[in-house]
C-alpha positions in Angstrom: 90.2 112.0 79.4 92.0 114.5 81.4 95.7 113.8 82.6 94.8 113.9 86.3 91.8 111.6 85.4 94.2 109.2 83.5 96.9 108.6 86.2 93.7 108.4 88.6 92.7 105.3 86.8 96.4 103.6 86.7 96.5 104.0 90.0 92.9 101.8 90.6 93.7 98.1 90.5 90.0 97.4 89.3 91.2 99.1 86.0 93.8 96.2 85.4 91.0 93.3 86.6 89.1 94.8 83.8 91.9 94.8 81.4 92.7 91.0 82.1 89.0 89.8 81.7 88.9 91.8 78.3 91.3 90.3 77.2 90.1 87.2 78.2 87.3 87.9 76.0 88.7 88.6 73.2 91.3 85.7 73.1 87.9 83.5 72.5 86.8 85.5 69.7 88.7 84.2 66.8 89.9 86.4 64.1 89.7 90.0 65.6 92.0 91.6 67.5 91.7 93.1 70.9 92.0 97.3 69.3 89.0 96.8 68.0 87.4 96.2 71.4 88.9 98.3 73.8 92.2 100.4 74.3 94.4 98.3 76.5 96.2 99.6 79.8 99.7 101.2 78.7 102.6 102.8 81.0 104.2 105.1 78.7 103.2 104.1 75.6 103.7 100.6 76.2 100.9 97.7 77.0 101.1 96.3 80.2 101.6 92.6 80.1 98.7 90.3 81.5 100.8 88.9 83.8 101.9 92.1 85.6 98.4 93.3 85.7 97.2 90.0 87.8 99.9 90.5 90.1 98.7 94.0 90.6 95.5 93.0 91.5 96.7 89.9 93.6 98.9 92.6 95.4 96.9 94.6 95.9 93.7 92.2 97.5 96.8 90.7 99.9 97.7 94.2 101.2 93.9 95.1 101.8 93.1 91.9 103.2 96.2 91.7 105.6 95.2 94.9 106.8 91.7 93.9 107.4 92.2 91.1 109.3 94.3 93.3 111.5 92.0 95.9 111.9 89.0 93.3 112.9 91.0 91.2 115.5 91.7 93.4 117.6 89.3 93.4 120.8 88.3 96.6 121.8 
């Protein structure tokens, strides 16, 4: 993938959903390891923890949300 495409994809929170239900998957298949499925989401090398990933996601839907609301309650 190019390098414009890859920081593209960090930058979408669906890509870390995706990374935590694959993983999800995999932790029910006994015996094989998740590199043999998929490549997992890495900043710099290193593999983003699940938990950081969910809060990205969380974040992200609050921020989106919040500003929904805002945008729709307003009487025009």
């Amino acid at each position: 993938m190019p390098a414009w495409m890859a920081v593209l994809t960090l930058l979408n929170p669906l890509t870390y959903a995706v990374d935590i239900m694959r993983r999800t998957v995999v932790a029910f298949r006994p015996g094989e390891s998740s590199q043999s499925f998929f490549d997992p989401v890495t900043w710099a090398g290193r593999q983003v923890p699940a938990a950081l990933s969910a809060a990205v996601v969380v974040v992200f839907c609050a921020v989106t949300l919040t500003v929904a609301v805002r945008r729709f309650s307003r009487a025009d």
